[in-house]
C-alpha positions in Angstrom: -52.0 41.4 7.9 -55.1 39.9 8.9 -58.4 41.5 8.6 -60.0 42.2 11.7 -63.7 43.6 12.7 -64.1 46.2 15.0 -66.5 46.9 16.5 -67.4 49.7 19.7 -70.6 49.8 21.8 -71.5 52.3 24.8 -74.7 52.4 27.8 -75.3 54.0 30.6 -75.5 52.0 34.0 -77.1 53.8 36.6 -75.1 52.3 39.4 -71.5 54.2 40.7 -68.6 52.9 38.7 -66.8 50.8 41.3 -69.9 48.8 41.2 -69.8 48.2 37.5 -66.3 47.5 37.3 -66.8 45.0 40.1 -70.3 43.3 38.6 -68.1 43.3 35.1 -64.9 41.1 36.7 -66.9 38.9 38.7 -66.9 35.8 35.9 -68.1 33.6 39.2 -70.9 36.0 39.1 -71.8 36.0 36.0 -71.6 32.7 35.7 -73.7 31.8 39.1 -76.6 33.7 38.2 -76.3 33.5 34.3 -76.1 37.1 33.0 -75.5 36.4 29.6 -77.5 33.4 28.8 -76.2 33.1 25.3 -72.5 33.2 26.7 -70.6 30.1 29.1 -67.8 30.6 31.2 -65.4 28.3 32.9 -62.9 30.3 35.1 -59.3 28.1 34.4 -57.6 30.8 36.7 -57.8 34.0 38.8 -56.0 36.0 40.9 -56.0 39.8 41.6 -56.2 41.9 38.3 -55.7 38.4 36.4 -57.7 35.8 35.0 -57.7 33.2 32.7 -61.0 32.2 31.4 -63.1 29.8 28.7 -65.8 31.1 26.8 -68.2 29.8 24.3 -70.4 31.8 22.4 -72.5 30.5 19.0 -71.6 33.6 16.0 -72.8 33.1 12.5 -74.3 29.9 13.7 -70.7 28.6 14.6 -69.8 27.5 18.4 -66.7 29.2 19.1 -64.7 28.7 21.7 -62.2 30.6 22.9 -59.7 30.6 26.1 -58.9 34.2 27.5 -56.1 35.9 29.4 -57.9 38.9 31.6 -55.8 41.9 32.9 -57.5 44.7 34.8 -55.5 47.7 35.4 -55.6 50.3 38.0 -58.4 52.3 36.9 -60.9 49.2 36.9 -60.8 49.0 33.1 -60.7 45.6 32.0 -58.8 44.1 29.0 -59.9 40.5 27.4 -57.7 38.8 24.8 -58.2 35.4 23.2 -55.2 33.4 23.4 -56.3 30.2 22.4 -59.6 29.5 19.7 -61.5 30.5 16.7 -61.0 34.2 17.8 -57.2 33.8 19.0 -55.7 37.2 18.7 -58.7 39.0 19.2 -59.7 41.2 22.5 -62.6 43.2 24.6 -62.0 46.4 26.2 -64.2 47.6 28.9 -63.5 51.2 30.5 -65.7 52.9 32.8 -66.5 56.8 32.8 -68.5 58.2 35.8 -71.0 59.9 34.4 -74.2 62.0 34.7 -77.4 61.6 32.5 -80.8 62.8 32.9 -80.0 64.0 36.3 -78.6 60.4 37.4 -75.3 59.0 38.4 -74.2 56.3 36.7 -71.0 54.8 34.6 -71.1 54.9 31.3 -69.4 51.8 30.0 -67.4 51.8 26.8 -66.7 48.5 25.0 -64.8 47.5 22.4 -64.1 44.3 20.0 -62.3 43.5 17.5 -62.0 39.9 16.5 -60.1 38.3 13.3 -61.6 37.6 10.0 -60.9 34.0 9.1 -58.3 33.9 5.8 -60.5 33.6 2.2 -63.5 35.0 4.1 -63.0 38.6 3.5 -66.7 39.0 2.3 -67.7 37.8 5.5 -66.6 40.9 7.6 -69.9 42.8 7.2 -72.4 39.9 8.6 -69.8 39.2 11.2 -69.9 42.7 12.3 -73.6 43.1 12.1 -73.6 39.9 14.1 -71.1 41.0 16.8 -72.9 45.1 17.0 -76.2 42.4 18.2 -74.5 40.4 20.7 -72.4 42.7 22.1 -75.7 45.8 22.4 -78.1 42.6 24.2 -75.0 41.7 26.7 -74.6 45.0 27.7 -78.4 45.2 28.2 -77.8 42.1 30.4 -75.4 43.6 32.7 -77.7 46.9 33.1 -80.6 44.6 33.9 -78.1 43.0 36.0 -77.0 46.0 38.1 -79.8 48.4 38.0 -82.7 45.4 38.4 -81.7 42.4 40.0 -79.1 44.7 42.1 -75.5 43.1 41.9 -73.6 42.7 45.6 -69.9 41.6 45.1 -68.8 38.4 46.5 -67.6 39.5 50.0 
């Protein structure tokens, strides 16, 4: 069984959940106005609760690329899984809590990676991890800048 890294990361986004679950599946969004600057997306596909999506992304000074299947079930949470790529088999999870802090309402988002270990590079795992706990804490940081400062409207 291949090794895999896992790795889980959670914010608060003071903005009501059906906006964050909205700003989070809009890839033409987030590629129009360039959330995550260290991130490209090409959208291959899309239709209601689907997508199909390209992504490249530069880990461990590697450019990976990887093509994804999206499906977003009914409760808005969103689930990412590289079909095709240096990450095939591995996935993002995004769910979305409505939540309460400091006397705000907000969504608190919970994410969740886990990507394959390539074969004989075992030792790797840690400096992957460390790697993928600092990619994945600044793009959430984006998408709160992103709905909470530059105000996200959905597509109408």
């Amino acid at each position: 069984m291949p090794r895999t890294v896992r790795v889980n990361h959670r914010i608060f986004i003071g903005a009501p959940p059906s906006a964050v679950r909205a700003q989070f599946a809009d890839l033409y969004h987030h590629i129009e106005t360039n959330v995550h600057p260290k991130l490209k997306f090409e959208v291959l596909a899309q239709e209601p609760g689907r997508a199909r999506f390209t992504q490249e992304v530069k880990l461990l000074g590697l450019k990976q690329r990887d093509v994804f299947e999206r499906t977003i079930a009914g409760d808005g949470s969103i689930h990412d899984v590289s079909v095709e790529g240096f990450n095939k088999g591995g996935s993002l999870d995004f769910s979305f809590i409505p939540t309460r802090m400091q006397g705000k309402e907000g969504t608190e988002v919970d994410i969740t990676i886990r990507l394959p270990v390539p074969p004989l590079l075992g030792w790797l795992a840690p400096v992957l991890e460390k790697q993928v706990r600092r990619e994945v804490t600044a793009a959430a940081l984006e998408d709160k800048y992103d709905l909470e400062q530059r105000g996200y409207r959905p597509a109408s």
